[in-house]
C-alpha positions as protocol buffer text, in pm:
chain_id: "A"
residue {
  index: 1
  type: UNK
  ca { x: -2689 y: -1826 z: 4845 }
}
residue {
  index: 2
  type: UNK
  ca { x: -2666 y: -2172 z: 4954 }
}
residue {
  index: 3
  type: UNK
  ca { x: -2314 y: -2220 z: 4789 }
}
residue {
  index: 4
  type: UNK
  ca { x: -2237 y: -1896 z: 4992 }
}
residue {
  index: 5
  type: UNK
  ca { x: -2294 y: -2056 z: 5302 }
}
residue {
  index: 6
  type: UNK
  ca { x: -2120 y: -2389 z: 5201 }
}
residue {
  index: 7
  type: UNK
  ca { x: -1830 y: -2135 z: 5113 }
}
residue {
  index: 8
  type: UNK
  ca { x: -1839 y: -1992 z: 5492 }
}
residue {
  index: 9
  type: UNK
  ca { x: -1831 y: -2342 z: 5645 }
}
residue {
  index: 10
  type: UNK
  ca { x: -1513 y: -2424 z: 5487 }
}
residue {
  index: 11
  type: UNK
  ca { x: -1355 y: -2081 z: 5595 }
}
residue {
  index: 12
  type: UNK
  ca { x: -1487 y: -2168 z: 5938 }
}
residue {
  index: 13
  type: UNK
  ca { x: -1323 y: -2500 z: 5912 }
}
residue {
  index: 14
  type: UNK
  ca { x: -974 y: -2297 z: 5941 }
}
residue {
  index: 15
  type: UNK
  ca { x: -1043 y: -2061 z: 6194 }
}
residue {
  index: 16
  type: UNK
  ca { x: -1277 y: -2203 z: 6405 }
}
residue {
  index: 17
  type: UNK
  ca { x: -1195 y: -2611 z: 6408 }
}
residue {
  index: 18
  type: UNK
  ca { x: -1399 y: -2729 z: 6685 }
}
residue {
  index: 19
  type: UNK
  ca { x: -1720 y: -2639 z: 6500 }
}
residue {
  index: 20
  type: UNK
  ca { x: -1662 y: -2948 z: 6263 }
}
residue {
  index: 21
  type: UNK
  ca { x: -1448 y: -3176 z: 6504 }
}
residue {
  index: 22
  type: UNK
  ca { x: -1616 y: -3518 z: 6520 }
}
residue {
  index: 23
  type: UNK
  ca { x: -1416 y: -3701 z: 6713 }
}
residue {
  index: 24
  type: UNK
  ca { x: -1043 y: -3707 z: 6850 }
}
residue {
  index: 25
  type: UNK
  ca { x: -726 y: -3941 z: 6808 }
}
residue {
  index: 26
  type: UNK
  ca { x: -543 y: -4187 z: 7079 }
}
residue {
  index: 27
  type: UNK
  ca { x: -368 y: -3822 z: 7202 }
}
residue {
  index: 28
  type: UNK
  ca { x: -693 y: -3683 z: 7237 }
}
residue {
  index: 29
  type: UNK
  ca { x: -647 y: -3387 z: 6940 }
}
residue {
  index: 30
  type: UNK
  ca { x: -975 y: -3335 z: 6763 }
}
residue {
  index: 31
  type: UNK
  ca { x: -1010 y: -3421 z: 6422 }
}
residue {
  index: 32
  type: UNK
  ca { x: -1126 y: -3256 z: 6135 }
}
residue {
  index: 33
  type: UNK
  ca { x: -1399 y: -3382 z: 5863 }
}
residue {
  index: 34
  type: UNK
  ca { x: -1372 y: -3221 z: 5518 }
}
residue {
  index: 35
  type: UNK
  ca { x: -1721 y: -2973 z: 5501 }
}
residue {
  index: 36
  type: UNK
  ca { x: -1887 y: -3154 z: 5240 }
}
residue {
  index: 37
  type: UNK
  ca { x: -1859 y: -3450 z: 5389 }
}
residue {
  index: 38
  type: UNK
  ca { x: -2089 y: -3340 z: 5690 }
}
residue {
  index: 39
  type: UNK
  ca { x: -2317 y: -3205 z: 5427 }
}
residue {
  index: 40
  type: UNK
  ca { x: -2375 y: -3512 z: 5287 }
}
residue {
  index: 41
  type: UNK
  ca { x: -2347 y: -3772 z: 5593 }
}
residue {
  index: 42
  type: UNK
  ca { x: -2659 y: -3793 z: 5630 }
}
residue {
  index: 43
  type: UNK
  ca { x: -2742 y: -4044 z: 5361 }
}
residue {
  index: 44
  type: UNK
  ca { x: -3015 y: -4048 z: 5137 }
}
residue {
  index: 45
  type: UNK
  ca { x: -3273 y: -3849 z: 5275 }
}
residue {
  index: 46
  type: UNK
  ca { x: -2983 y: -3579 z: 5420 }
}
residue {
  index: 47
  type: UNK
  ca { x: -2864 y: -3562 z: 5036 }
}
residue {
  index: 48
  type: UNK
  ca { x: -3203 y: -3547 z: 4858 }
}
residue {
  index: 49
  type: UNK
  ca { x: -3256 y: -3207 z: 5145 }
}
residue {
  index: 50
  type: UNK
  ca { x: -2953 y: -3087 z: 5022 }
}
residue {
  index: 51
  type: UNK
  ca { x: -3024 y: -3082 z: 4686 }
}
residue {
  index: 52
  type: UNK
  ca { x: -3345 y: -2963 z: 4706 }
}
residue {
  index: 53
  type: UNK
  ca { x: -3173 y: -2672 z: 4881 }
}
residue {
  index: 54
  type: UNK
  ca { x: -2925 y: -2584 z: 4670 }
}
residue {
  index: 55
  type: UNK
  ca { x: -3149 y: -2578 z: 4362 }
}
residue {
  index: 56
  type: UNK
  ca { x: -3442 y: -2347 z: 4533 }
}
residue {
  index: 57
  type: UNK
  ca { x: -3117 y: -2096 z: 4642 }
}
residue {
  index: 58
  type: UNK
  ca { x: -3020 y: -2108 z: 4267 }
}
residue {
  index: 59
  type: UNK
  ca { x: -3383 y: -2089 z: 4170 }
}
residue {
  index: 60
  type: UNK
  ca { x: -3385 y: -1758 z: 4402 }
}
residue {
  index: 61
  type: UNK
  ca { x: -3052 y: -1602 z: 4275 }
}
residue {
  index: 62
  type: UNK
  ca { x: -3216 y: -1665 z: 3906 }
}
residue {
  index: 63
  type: UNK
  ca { x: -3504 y: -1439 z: 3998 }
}
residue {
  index: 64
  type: UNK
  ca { x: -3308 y: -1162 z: 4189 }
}
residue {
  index: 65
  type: UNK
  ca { x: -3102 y: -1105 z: 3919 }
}
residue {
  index: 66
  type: UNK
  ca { x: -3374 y: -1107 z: 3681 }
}
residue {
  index: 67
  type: UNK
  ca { x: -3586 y: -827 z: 3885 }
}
residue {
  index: 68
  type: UNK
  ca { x: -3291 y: -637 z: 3935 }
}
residue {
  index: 69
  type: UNK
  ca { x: -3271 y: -600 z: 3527 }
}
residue {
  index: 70
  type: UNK
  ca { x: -3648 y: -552 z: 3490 }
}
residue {
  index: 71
  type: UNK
  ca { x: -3789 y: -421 z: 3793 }
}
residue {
  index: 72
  type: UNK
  ca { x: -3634 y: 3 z: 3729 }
}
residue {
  index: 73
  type: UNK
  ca { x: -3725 y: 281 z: 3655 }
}
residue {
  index: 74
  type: UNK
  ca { x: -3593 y: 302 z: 3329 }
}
residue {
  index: 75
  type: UNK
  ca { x: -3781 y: -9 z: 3226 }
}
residue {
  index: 76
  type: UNK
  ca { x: -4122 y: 68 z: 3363 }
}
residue {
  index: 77
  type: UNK
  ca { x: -4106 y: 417 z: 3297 }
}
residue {
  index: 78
  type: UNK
  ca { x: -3938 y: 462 z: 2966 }
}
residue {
  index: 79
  type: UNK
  ca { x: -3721 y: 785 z: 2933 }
}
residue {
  index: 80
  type: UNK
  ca { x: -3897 y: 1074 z: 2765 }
}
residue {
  index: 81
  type: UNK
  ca { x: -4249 y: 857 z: 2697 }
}
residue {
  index: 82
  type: UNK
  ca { x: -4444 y: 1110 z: 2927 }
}
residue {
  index: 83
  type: UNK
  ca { x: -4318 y: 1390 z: 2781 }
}
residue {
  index: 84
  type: UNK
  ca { x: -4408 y: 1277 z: 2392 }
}
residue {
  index: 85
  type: UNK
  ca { x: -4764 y: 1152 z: 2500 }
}
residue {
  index: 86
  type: UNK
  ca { x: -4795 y: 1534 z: 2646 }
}
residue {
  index: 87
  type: UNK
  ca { x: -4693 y: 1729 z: 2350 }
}
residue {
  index: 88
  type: UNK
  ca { x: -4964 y: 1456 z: 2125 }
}
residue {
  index: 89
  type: UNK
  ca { x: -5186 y: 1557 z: 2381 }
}
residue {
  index: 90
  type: UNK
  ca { x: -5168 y: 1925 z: 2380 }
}
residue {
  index: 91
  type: UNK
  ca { x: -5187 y: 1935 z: 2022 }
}
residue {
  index: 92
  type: UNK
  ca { x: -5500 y: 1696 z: 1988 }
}
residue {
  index: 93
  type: UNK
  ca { x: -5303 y: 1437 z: 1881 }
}
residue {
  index: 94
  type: UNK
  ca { x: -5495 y: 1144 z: 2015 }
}
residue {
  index: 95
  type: UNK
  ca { x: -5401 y: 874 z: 1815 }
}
residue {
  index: 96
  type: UNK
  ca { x: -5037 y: 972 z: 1821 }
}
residue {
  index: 97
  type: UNK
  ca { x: -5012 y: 959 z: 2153 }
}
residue {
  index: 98
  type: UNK
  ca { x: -5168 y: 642 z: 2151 }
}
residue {
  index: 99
  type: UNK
  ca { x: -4982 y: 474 z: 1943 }
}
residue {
  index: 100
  type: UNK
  ca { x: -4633 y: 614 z: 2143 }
}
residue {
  index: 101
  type: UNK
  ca { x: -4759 y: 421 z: 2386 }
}
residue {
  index: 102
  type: UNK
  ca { x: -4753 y: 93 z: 2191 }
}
residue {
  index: 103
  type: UNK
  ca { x: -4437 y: 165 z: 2042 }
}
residue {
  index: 104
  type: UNK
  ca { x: -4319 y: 166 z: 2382 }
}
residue {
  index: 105
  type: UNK
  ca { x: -4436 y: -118 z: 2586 }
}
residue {
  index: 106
  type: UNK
  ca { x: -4411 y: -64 z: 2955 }
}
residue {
  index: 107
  type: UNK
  ca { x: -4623 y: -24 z: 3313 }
}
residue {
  index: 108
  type: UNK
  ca { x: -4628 y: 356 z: 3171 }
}
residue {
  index: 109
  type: UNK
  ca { x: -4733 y: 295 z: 2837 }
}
residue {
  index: 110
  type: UNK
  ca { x: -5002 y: 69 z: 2949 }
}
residue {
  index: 111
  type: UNK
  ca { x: -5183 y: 276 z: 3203 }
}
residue {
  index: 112
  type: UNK
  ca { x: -5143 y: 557 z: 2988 }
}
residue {
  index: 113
  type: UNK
  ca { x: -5293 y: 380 z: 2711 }
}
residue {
  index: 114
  type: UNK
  ca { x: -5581 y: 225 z: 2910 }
}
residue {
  index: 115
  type: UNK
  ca { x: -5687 y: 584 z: 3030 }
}
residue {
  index: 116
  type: UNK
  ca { x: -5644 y: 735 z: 2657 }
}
residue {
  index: 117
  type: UNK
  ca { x: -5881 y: 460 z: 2474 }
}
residue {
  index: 118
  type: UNK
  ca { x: -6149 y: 538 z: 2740 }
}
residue {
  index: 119
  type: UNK
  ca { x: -6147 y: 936 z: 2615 }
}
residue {
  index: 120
  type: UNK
  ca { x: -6521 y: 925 z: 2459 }
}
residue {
  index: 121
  type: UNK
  ca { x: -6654 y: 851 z: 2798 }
}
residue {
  index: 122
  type: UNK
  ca { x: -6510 y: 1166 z: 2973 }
}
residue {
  index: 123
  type: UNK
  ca { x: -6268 y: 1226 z: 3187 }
}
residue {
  index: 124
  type: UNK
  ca { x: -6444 y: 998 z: 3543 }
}
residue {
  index: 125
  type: UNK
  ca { x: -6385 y: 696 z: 3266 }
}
residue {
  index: 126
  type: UNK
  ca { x: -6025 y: 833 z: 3185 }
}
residue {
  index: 127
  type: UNK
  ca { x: -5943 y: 819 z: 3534 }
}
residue {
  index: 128
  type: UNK
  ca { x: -6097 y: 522 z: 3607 }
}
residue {
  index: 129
  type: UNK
  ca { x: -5907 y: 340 z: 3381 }
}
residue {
  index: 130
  type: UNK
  ca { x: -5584 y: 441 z: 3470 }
}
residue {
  index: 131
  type: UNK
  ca { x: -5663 y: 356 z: 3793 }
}
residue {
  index: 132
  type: UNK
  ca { x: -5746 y: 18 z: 3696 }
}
residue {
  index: 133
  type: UNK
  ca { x: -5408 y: -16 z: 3479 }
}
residue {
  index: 134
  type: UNK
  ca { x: -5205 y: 105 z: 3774 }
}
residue {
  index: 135
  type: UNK
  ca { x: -5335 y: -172 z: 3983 }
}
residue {
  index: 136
  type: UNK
  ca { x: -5295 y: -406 z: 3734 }
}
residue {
  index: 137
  type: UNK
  ca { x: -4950 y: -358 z: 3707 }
}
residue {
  index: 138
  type: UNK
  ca { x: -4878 y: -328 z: 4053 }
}
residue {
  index: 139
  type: UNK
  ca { x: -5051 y: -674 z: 4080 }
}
residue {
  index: 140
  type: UNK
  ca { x: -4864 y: -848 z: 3836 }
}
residue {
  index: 141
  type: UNK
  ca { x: -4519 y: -679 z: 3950 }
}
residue {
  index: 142
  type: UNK
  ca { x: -4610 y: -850 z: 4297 }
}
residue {
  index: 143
  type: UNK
  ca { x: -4686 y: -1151 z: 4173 }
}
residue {
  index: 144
  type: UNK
  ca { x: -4379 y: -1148 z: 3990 }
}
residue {
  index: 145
  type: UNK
  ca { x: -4173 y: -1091 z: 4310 }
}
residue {
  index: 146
  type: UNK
  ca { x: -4400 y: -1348 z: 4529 }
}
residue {
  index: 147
  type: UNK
  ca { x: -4216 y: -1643 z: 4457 }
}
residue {
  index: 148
  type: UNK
  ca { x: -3846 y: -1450 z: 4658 }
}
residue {
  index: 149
  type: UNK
  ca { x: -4136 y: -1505 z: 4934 }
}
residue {
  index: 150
  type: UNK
  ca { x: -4257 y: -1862 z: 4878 }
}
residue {
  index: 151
  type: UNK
  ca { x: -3869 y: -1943 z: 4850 }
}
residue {
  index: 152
  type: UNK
  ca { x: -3829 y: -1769 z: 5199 }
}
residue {
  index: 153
  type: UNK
  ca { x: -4076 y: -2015 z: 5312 }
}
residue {
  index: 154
  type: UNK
  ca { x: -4020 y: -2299 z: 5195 }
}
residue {
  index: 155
  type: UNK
  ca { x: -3612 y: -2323 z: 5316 }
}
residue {
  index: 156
  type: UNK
  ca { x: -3697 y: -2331 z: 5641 }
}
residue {
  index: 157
  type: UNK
  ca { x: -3947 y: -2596 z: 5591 }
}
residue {
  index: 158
  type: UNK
  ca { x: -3714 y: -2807 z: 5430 }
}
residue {
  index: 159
  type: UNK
  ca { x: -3397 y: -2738 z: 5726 }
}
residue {
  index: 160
  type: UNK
  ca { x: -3676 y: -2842 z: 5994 }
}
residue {
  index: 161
  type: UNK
  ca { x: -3716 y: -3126 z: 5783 }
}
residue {
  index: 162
  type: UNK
  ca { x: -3361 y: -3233 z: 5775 }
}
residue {
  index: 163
  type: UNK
  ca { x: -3370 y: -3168 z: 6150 }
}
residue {
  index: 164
  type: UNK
  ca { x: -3677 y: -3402 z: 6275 }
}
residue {
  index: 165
  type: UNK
  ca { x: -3536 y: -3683 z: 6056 }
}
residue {
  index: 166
  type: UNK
  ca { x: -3135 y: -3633 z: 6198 }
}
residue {
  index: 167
  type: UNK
  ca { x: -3270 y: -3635 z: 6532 }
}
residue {
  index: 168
  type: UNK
  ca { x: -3486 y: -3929 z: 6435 }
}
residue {
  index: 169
  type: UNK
  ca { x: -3153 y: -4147 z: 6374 }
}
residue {
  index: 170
  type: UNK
  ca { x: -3019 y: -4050 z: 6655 }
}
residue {
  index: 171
  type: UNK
  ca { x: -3240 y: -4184 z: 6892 }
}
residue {
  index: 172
  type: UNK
  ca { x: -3275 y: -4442 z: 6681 }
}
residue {
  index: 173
  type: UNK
  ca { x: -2923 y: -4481 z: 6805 }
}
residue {
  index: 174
  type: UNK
  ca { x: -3014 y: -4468 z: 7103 }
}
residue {
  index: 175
  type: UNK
  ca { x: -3309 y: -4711 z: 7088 }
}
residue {
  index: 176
  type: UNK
  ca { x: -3065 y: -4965 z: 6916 }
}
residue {
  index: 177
  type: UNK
  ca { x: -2784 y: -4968 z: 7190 }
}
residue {
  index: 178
  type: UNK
  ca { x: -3026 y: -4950 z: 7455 }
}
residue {
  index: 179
  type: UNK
  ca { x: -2968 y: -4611 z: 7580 }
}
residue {
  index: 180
  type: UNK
  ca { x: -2557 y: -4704 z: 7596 }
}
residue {
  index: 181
  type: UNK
  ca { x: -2497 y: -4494 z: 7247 }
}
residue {
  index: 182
  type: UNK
  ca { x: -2180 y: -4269 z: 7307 }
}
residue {
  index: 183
  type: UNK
  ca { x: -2175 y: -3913 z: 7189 }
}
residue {
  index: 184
  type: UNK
  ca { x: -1958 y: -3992 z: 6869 }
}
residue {
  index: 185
  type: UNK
  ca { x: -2245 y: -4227 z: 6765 }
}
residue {
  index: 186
  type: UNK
  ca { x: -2511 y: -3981 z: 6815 }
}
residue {
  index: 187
  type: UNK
  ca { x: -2261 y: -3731 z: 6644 }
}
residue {
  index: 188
  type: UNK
  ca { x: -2427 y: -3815 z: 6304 }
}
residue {
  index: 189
  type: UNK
  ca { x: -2790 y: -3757 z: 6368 }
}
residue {
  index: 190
  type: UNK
  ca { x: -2720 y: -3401 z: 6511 }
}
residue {
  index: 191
  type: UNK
  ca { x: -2501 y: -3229 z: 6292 }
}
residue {
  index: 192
  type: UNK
  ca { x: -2728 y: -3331 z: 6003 }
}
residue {
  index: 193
  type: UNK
  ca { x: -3003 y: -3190 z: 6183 }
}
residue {
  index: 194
  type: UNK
  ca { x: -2807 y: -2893 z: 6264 }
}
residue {
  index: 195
  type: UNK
  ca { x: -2614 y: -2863 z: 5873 }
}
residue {
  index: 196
  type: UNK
  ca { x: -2992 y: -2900 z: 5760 }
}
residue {
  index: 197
  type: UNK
  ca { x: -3143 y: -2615 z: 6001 }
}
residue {
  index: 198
  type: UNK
  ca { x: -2861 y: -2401 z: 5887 }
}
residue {
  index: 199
  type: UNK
  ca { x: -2928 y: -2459 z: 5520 }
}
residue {
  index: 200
  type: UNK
  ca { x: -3254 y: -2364 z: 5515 }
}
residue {
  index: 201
  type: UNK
  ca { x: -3213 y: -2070 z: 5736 }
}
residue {
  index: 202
  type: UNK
  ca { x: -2913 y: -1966 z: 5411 }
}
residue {
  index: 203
  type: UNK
  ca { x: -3146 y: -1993 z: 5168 }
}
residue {
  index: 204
  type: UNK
  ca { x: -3418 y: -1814 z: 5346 }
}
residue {
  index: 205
  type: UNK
  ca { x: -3304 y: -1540 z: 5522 }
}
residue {
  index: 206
  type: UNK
  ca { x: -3181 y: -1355 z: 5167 }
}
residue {
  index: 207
  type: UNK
  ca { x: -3475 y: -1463 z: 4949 }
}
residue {
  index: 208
  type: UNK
  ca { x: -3713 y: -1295 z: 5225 }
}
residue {
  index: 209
  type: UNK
  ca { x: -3461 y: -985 z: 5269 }
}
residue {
  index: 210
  type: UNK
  ca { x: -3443 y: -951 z: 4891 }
}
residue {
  index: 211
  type: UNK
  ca { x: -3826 y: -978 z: 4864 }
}
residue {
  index: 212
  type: UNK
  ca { x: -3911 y: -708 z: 5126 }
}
residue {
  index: 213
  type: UNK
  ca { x: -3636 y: -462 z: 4895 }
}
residue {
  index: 214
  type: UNK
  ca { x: -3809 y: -553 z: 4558 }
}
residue {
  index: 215
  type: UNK
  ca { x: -4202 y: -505 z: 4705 }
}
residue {
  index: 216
  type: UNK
  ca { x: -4111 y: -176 z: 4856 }
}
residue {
  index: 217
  type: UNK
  ca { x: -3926 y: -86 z: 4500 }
}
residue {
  index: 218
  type: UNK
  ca { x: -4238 y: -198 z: 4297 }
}
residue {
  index: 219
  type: UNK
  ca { x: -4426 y: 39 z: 4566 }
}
residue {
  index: 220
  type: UNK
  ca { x: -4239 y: 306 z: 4491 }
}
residue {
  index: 221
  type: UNK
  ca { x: -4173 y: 316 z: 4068 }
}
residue {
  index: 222
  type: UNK
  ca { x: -4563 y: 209 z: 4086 }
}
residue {
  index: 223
  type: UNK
  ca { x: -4630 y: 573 z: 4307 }
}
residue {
  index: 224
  type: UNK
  ca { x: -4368 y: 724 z: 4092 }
}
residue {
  index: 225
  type: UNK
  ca { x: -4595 y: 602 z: 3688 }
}
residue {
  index: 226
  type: UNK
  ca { x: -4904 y: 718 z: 3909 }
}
residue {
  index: 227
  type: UNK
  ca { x: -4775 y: 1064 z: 3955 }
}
residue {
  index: 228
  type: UNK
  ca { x: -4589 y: 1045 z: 3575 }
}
residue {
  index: 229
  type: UNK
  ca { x: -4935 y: 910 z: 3434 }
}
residue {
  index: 230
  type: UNK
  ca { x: -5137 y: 1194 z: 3569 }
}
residue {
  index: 231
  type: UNK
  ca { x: -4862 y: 1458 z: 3478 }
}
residue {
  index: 232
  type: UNK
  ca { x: -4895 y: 1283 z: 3115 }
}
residue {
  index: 233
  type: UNK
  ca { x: -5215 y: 1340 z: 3054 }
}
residue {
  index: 234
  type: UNK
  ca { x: -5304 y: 1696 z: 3193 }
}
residue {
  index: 235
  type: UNK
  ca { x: -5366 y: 1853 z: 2896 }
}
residue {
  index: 236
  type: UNK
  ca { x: -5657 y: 1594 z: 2813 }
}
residue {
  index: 237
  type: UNK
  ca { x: -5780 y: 1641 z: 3141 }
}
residue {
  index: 238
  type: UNK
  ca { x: -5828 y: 1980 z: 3082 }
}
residue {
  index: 239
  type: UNK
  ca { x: -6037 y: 2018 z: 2778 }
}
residue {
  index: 240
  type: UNK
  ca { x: -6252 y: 1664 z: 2890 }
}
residue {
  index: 241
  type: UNK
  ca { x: -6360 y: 1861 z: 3200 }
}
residue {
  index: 242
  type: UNK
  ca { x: -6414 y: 2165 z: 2960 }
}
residue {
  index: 243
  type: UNK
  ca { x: -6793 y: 2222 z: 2867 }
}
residue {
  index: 244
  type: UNK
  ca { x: -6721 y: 2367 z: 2538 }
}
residue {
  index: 245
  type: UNK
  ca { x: -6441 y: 2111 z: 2427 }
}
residue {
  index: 246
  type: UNK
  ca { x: -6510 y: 1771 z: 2235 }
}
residue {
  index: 247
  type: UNK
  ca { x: -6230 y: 1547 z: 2198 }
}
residue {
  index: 248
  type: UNK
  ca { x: -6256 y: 1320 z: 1924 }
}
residue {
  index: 249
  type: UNK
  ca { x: -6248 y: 975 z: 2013 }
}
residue {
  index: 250
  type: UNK
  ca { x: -5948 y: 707 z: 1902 }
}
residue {
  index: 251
  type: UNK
  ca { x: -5895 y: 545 z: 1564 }
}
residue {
  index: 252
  type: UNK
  ca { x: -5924 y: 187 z: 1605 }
}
């Protein structure tokens, strides 16, 4: 993300060249610095922000590629699982359908299997403990996506950083000429605090876009294994609530 945005300021430095003009010649033509240069003029502390930058926008690509492999449907609601656990079910196969569910780790299998162990205390326990397993799993999918947010956060944080302390040398500058500091010399203050504001506004701006996508995906596939849970597990429902039905309870 932040690599994208280093990527833009050297396209920019073709098209639009007073954006990174510093100073200008005897014939008064502006002159160009080379991108990474301004990135890094800052010294020490402007190079430590950098970094710091550039590893939390790799740190933030790392986990949006990662939720976009696990967090589908395909993953937390395996193909065809709710169907087998159904046909178990409507043939009193308990422990069968159980043990599809193990054979078939996912947020399905596990709310599934958290309502079918709870079977000898009727069908309010059944419930409850799907209900429990569902907001388990939503929990821990949030979690999971919480740090996009923290990232979000923290990027900003770290530009406004980078900002106080370029504005810092500059009237520091200032303070050291006595107020007679030409622009050029303040020149190196700003546009660190400026390269820094926009760094942390690169990194941030994508992490908190891709976070809002991801929690309202979670919302919806964890919706979707409600509904596929309950669909599931009908036939159980039916002969729990029953008077003349016993179901036997699971094989440990």
């Amino acid at each position: 993300m932040f690599l994208a945005g280093i990527s833009l300021i050297y396209a920019a430095e073709y098209f639009v060249p007073w954006m990174v003009a510093v100073g200008a010649s005897d014939s008064g033509v502006a002159t160009r610095q080379d991108a990474l240069s301004i990135l890094f003029a800052g010294g020490v502390p402007g190079v430590v922000l950098i970094v710091l930058l550039v590893i939390l926008s790799i740190i933030a690509l790392a986990l949006v590629v990662e939720h976009l492999l696990t967090i589908q449907r395909s993953v937390l609601m395996p193909e065809r699982l709710a169907e087998i656990v159904q046909k178990h079910l409507s043939a009193s196969q308990l422990n069968e359908a159980i043990r599809s569910c193990q054979a078939q780790p996912s947020s399905l299998a596990a709310v599934l299997h958290a309502g079918l162990r709870e079977t000898p205390g009727g069908w309010a326990t059944v419930e409850k403990g799907m209900e429990d397993a569902l907001g388990e799993q939503s929990a821990r999918l949030l979690r999971k996506i919480d740090y996009l947010s923290v990232i979000g956060n923290i990027a900003p944080m770290i530009g406004l950083l980078g900002t106080v302390i370029g504005m810092i040398f500059a009237f520091q500058e200032v303070a050291n000429t006595q107020g007679a500091a030409r622009a050029a010399e303040l020149a190196s203050g700003i546009y660190q605090a400026l390269v820094s504001t926009v760094g942390g506004l690169i990194v941030a701006i994508p992490s908190l876009a891709a976070f809002a996508v991801f929690r309202n995906r979670v919302d919806q596939l964890i919706a979707e294994t409600g509904e596929l849970a309950q669909t599931a597990i009908s036939p159980l429902k039916h002969r729990l609530q029953s008077p003349a039905s016993q179901v036997a309870p699971p094989q440990s």
